[in-house]
N, C-alpha and C positions, 0 to 999 in steps of 0.2 A: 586699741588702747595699750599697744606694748609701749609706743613712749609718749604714756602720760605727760610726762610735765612738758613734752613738746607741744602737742597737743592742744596742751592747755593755754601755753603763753601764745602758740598761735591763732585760737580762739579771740582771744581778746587782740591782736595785732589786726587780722584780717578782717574784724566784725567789731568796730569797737562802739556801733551804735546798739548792742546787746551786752555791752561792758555792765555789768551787775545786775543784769535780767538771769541770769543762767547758772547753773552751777552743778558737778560732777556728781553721775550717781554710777551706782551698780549695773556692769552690763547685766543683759537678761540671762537667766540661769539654764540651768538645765536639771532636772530630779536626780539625785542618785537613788538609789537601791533601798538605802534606810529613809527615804522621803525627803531627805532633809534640800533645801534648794543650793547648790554651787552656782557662783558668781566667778570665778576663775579665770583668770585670764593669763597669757602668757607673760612671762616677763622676764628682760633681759639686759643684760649688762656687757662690757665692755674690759679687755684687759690689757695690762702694757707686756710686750714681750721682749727680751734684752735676747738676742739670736747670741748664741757662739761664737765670734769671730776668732778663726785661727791665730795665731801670730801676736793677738791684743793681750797689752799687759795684765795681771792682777788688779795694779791702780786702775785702769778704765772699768771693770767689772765694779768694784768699790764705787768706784767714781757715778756709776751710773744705779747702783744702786739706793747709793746715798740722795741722788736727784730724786729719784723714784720716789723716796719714804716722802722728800722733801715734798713733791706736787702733789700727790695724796694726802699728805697732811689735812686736820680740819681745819686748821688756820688758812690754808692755802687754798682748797675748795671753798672755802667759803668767802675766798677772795673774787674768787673766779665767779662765783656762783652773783657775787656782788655788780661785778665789772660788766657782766653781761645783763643783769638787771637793769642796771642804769644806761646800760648803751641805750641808742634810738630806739630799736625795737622790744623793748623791756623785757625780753627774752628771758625764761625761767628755766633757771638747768638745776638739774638734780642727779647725783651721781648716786651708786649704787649702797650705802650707808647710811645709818642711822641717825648722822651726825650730818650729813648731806642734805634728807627728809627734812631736819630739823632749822635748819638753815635758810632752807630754798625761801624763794621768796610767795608761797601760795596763801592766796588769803586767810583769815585764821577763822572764817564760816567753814572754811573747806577744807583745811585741816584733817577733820574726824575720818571723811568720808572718804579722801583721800589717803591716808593711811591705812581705812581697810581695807580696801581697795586693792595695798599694796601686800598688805599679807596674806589675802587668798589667792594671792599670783602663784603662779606654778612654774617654777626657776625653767629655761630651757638651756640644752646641750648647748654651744657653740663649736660652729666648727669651720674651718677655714674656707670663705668664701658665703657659706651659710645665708648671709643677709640675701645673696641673689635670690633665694627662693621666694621671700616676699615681690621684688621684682617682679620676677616671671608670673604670680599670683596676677600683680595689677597690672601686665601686658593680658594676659590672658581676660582675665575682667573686662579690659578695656575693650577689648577684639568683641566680646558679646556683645556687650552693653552698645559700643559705639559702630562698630562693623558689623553688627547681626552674624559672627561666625558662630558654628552649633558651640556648645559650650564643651562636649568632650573633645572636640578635634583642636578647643584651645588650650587644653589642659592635657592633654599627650602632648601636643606640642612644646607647654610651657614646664611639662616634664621632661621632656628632652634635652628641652635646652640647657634648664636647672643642672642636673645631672652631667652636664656637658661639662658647662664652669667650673663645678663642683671636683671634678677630674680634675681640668688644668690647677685651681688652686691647690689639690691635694700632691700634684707634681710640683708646683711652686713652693709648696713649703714644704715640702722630704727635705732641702738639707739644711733644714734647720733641726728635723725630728728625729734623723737618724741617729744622731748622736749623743742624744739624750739620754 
């Protein structure tokens, strides 16, 4: 459930003869310590990065930050949020704000539960490349599930590889961090 509202609109795209039979709940918990049950899930978001370029004027920094406020905007998300609603696939995006949430296009039964949903989320790091690890998760899954490989020799494996990426991006983007 890290992206919900993808999820969700493709839920209804792929399955749309269960179009209002169904609706979001709480993944299953796990006890903490004080008893109490955590529904937790991870959740994450996305950011824009303006690199350094050498040489480039003041104006182009300006310039593109000005663009920045501009597509961020709630005016502007909530264009976007519109335009992909109404395409073919009635696709439901929601970006990481409050005004985002408020906007998206999720039914208003689902609403409550989706909102909780999104406050017991548990923010995670990002880091360059990072998304690969889900990847390698669902190679490695796949390889059980569909290849009958043991499931440790898929999961060294799919650590290795992880790990591997995780390198290359972290040499891919030094020269943008160096000089920060």
């Amino acid at each position: 459930m890290v992206h919900l509202h993808y999820i969700y609109g493709l839920i209804d795209n792929i399955a749309p003869q269960i179009k209002g039979k169904w609706a979001p709940v709480h993944t299953p918990g796990t006890k903490r310590s004080d008893g109490k049950i955590s529904n937790a899930i991870p959740t994450s978001s996305f950011a824009y990065v303006m690199p350094k370029i050498e040489g480039r004027s003041k104006e182009n920094k300006e310039a593109a930050w000005e663009f920045l406020k501009w597509y961020t905007s709630p005016e502007i998300v909530r264009k976007i949020q519109t335009s992909f609603f109404e395409g073919p696939d009635k696709f439901i995006l929601m970006f990481g704000t409050k005004e985002s949430f408020n906007s998206a296009k999720f039914l208003p039964e689902h609403r409550n539960i989706i909102s909780e949903i999104l406050e017991q989320g548990v923010k995670m790091t990002s880091i360059p490349g990072g998304y690969s690890t889900y990847r390698y998760i669902d190679f490695a899954f796949n390889k059980v599930v569909l290849q009958n490989e043991y499931p440790e020799t898929a999961l060294k494996e799919a650590a290795k590889d992880s790990t591997s990426e995780l390198e290359r991006k972290r040499k891919e983007f030094a020269r943008f961090l160096k000089n920060m």
